[in-house]
N, C-alpha and C positions, 0 to 999 in steps of 0.2 A: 520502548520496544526493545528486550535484549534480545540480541541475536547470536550465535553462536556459529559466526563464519570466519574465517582466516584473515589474518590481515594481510592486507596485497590485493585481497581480492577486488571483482569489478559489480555491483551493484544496476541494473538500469531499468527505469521503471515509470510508469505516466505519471501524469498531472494529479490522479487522485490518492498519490501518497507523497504530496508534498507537504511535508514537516517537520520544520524547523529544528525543532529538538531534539529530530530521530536523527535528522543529518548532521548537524552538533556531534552524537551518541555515534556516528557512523566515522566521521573526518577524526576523532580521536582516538577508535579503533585502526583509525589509518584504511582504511575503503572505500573505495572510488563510487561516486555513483553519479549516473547520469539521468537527466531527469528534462522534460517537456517544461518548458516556462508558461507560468498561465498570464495572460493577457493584464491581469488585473495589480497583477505584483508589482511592488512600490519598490521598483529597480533601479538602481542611479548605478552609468557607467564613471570610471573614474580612473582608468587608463585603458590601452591598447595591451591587448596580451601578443600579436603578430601585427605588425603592419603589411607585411608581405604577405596577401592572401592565397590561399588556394584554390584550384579550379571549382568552382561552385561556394562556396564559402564567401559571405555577403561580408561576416563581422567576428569577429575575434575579440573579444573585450572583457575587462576584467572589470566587475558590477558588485555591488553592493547594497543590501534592503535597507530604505530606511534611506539616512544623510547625515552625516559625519557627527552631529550632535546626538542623534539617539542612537548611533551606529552601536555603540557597547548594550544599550539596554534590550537588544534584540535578540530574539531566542538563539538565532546563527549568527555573529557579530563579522565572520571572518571573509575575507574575498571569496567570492565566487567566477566562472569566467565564465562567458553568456556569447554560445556560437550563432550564429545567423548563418544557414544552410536555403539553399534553394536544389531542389532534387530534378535531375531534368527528367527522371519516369514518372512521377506525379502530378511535375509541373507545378506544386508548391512551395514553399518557405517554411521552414520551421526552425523554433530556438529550442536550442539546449541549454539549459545550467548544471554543471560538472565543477566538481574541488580539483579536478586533475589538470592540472599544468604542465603536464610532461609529454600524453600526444601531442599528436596534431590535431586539427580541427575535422577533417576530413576520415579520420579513424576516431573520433568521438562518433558524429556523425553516422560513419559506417556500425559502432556498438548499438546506437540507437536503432538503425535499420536492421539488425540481426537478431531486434528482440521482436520484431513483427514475424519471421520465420518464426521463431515459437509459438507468435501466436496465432500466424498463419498454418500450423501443425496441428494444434487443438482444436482452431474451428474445424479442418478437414476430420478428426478424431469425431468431432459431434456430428458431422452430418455424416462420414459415410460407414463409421465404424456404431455409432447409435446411442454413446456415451454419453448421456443427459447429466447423469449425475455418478459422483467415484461413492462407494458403496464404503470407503476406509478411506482416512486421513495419514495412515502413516505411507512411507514413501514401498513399501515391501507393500500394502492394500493398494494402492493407486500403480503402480509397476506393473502389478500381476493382472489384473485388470483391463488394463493397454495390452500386454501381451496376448492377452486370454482375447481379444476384440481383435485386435492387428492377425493375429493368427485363423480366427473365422473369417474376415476379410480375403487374405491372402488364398485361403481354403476355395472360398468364390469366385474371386481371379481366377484361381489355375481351372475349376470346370469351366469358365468361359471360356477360358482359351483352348481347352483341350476338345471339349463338342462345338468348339465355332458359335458359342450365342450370340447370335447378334444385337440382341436387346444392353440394356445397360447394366452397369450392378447392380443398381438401384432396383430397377425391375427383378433382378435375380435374387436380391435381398430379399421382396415384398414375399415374392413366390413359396421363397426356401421359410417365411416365419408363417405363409397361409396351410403350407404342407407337413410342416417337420414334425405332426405326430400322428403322421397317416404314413403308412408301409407303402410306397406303391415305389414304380420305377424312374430313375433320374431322367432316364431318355424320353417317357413316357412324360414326365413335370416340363420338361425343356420346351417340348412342342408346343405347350400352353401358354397364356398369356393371362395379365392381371384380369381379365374380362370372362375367359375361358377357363380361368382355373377352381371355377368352384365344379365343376364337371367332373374333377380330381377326387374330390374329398365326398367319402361316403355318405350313404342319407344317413343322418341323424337317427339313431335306435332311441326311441321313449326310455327303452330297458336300463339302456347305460347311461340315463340321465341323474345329476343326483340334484336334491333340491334342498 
């Protein structure tokens, strides 16, 4: 996988792009990344990276796949260190594997939790913005898109707030895509409800039907 990012930079990312070769391809470019351990991985500890732990931080340790005889024949041959976190808002445990030696364990930890805001951002993007799928892969087609969606959004906020809807956005979203190519009045839309609002929308003309 080449990638075309900076060295220095910080990489962090689940369990299902854990691989060997890429992270090899990644530690030579000099790139940090942190990464979810999976249960099954043939991991041997074989020192302490901190003895002196930190608040919530179970383990600190410096691990390696494999064992000292195939250690070289393995796609990644080089240390890795392998955090043991206990989170007290989830109330679970979880391990990280990271090439970086230089934080602390508790600001790896915290990297790891700062990529769920991300992904805590895009699910909100798919449910209230309506984003199923980006229409363009380059970063200018996926931007403008967000924008063009955050902006309709935003548009539905402010009549909420502005006529006192009391219903949800949700309801004001269904409303605003059963009427939006029917002329009539916002004040007039407002008063109705998902149940009510086919009342809104014209009879059906035969004439303007096309088949």
């Amino acid at each position: 996988m080449i990638l075309n990012i900076e060295k220095g930079s910080i990489l962090v990312f689940d369990r299902a792009y854990i691989d060997y070769e890429w992270w090899k391809e990644l530690d030579k470019k000099e790139i940090t990344f942190v990464s979810r351990a999976k249960s099954n991985q043939n991991i041997f500890v074989v020192g302490q990276h901190k003895k002196t732990l930190e608040k919530g931080v179970i383990a600190d340790e410096i691990v390696i796949f494999g064992d000292y005889m195939t250690m070289k024949y393995e796609k990644y041959p080089k240390k890795l260190r392998r955090i043991k976190y206990y989170d007290e808002e989830t109330k679970k445990e979880y391990i990280y594997l990271t090439n970086n030696f230089t934080l602390t364990a508790l600001q790896i930890a915290g990297i790891y939790k700062d990529r769920w805001q991300i992904e805590i951002f895009f699910k909100w993007i798919k449910q209230n913005l309506k984003i199923k799928t980006f229409l363009g892969t380059s970063k200018n087609a996926v931007m403008t898109q967000i924008w063009i969606a955050m902006i309709y959004y935003l548009l539905l906020a402010y009549i909420k707030f502005q006529t006192k809807f009391k219903k949800s956005l949700l309801t004001l979203t269904r409303m605003i895509k059963e009427t939006i190519m029917f002329r009539r009045s916002l004040i007039d839309m407002l008063s109705l409800d998902t149940k009510t609002i086919i009342k809104f929308k014209p009879e059906e003309n035969p004439q303007q039907s096309f088949w």
